[in-house]
N, C-alpha and C positions, 0 to 999 in steps of 0.2 A: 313825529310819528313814533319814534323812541317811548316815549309817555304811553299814547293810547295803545302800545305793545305790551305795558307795563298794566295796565290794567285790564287788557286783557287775559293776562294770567292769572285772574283770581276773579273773572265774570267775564258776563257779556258788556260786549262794548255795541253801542251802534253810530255809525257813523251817519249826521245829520246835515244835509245841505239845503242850502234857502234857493230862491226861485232867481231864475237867470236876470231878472229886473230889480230886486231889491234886496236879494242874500234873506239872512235871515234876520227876525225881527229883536230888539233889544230884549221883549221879553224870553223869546226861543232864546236867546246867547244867554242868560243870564242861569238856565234850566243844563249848558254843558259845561263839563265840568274841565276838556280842553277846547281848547279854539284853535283853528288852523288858518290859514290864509293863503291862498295861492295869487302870487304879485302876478299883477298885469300890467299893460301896457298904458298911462294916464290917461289917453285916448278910449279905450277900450275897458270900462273898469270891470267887466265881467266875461266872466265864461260861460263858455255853453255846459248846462248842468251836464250830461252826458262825458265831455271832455273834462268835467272837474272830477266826475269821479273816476276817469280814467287814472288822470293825474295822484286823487289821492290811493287808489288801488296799486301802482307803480309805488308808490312812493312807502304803502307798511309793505310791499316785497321785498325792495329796496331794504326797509329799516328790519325784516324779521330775516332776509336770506344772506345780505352783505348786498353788494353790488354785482351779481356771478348774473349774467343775461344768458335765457337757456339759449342752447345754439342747438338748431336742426340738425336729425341725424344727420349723417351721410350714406346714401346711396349710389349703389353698382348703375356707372350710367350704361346707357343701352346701346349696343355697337350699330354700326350704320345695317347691317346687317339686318338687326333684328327690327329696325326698325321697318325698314323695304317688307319682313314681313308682316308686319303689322298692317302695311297700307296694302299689303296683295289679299292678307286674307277678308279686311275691309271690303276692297272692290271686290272679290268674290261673293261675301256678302249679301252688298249691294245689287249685285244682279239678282242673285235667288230672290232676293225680295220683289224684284222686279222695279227699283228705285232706281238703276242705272240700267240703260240699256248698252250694248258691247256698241253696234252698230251706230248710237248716236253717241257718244260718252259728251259731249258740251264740255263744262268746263266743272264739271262738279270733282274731279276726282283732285284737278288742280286744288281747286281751293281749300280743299280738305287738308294739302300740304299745308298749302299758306296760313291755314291755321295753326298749324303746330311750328311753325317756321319761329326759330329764336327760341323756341321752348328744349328745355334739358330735358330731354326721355330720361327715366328712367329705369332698367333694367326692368322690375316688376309690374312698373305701368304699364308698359310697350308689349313684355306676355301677358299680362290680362286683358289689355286690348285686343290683341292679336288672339286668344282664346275665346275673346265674348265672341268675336268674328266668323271664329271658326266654328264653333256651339249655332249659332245665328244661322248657317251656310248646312252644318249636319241636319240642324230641324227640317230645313225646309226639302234638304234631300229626303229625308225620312215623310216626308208629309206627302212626296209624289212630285218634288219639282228636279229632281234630276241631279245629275253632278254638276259643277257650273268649271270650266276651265277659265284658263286666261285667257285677255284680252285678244282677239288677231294681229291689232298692233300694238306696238309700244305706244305709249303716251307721252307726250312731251308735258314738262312745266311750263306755261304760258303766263308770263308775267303782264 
C-alpha cells in the first residue's frame, strides 16, 4: 500500500476490485499498474467484495497514518442521579401523552429500564434525554393537558 501512496502523490490513484467469484480478469490485471492480494484461507479463496475493501481502506490508513487506531473520546459518565432523572421525566412524559396510564402502569416503565440496562450513560445523553422529556411534558402542558405529577406509587423493577 506504501506504492499506491506513492502514486498517489503526483495523481489520482483508483483502487480496482474484481467480482467475489473470479477477481479480476487477466486482461483488467494487466491495465494496473499495482496489484495487491489479500491472502485467504485455501478453503475459502475469496472475499466478500464489501470486506475487501474494508481490508484494503484499513490498510492505505494503516500505510499513510502509522498504525495510531483513533480511540473515542471520553465522556462525563452520568451519576445514578441523573439518570433516575431521566427515567422520571420520561414517565412524566409518558403520561401527558397519554401512552402510560398512573393507574395501570403494566410493565412498560420496567422495560424501558431493561433497555438501557448494561448501557454506560453518558453525562450529555442522560440531560438531553431527560430535556427532550421534559420539552415533550411542557408542550402538552401548554396545549391544555395539565401538569402531570408523579406516580401514587413507587414502581418496582420486575425481572
Amino acid at each position: 500500500m506504501q506504492e499506491a501512496l506513492r502514486y498517489a502523490a503526483s495523481g489520482d490513484v483508483a483502487l480496482v476490485f474484481g467480482t467475489e467469484m473470479s477477481g479480476l480478469s487477466n486482461t483488467e490485471l494487466s491495465r494496473c499498474q499495482i496489484v495487491a492480494t489479500i491472502p485467504a484461507e485455501a478453503d475459502f479463496g475469496s472475499l466478500n467484495l464489501a470486506a475487501a475493501v474494508q481490508v484494503a481502506a484499513y490498510e492505505l490508513r494503516v500505510a499513510a497514518h502509522g498504525d495510531t487506531v483513533w480511540k473515542a473520546p471520553a465522556f462525563e459518565p452520568a451519576t445514578q442521579e441523573e439518570i433516575e432523572l431521566l427515567f422520571d421525566q420520561g414517565e412524566r412524559a409518558l403520561i401527558a401523552i397519554d401512552f402510560l396510564r398512573p393507574a395501570q402502569p403494566k410493565r412498560l416503565l420496567p422495560r424501558l429500564r431493561r433497555l438501557s440496562r448494561g448501557r454506560a450513560w453518558k453525562k450529555r445523553r442522560s440531560t438531553s434525554f431527560a430535556a427532550s422529556w421534559r420539552a415533550s411534558r411542557n408542550r402538552c402542558k401548554a396545549a391544555g393537558a395539565g401538569e402531570v405529577t408523579r406516580l401514587p406509587v413507587p414502581l418496582r423493577i420486575l425481572e
